[in-house]
N, C-alpha and C positions, 0 to 999 in steps of 0.2 A: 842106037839113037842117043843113050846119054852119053857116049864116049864123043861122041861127035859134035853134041853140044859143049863140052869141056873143052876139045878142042878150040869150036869156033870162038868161045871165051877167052881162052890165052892165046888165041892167033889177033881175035881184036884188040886186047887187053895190053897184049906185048909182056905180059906178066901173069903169074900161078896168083901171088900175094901181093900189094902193093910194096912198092919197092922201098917204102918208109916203114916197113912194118922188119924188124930184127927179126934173123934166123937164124943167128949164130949162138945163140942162147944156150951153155951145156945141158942137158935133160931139160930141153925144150918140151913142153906137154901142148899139144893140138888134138883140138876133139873136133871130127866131121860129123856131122849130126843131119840127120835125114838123108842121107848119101843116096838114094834111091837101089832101093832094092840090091845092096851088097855089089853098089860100083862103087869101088876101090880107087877108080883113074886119080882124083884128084889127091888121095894119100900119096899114092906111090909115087907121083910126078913130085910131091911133097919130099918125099925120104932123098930123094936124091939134090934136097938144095937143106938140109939140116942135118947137123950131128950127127954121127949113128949113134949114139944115147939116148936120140930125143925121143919122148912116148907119141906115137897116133895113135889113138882112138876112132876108131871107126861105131858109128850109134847109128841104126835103123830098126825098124819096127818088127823085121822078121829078117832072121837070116839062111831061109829057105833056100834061096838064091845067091849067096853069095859065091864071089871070086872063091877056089878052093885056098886054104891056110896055106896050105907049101908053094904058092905059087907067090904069092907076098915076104916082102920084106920081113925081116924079123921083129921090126919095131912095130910092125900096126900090128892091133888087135881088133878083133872084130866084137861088136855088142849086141844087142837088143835092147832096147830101148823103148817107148812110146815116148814119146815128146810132149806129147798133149799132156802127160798125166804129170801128179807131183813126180818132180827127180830125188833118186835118192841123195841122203844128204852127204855120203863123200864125194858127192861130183863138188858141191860148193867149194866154188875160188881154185878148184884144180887145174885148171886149163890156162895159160898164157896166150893161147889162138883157140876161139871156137868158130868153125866154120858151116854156115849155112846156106850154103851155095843153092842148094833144091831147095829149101825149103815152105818157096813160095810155091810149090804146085802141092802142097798138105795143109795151108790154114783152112781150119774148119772152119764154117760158117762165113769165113773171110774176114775173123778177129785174128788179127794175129798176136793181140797183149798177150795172153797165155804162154806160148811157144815164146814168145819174144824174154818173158818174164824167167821165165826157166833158162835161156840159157845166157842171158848175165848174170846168174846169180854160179852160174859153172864159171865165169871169168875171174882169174887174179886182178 
């Protein structure tokens, strides 16, 4: 199901990123945050329009379920994270891309300030 809404995102979209948005950046750093449940789709369709230098981070809550490591790119990593809670503070201004593509099916209570707060404060 989430692979196929990814899909139908960049088949509507005509694009992964906006197409104003630079990806040729050397040690470009992008962090995917709330990925759901260790899908990976949108890093790895990532890796292949960026540097192989550039860092992905991949952040979700558990990674019980992820995509296995050797089946990914070298560049992503995978995380654990809570979102909801304070971030630790070397994510602050790491990231040149932070991507929250899911993360409208996790605002709690349906405040999203929290989540939203935490991760501009991850952006350069």
């Amino acid at each position: 199901r989430l692979y196929l809404q990814h899909w139908m995102c960049v088949s509507e979209t005509g694009f992964l990123i906006h197409p104003q948005v630079p990806l040729s950046k050397q040690n470009l750093k992008v962090a995917d945050a709330a990925c759901g449940i260790g899908e990976v789709t949108w890093l790895v369709d990532l890796a292949k329009k960026v540097p192989a230098a550039s860092r992905l981070d991949d952040f979700d809550i558990s990674n019980a379920h992820c995509t296995p490591r050797e089946w990914l790119p070298q560049n992503i990593s995978l995380n654990v994270l809570d979102a909801s809670a304070p971030l630790p503070e070397d994510l602050a201004g790491k990231y040149d891309i932070v991507h929250v593509g899911r993360i409208v099916l996790f605002i709690p209570n349906g405040d999203p300030s929290n989540l939203l707060g935490n991760f501009v404060t991850t952006a350069q």
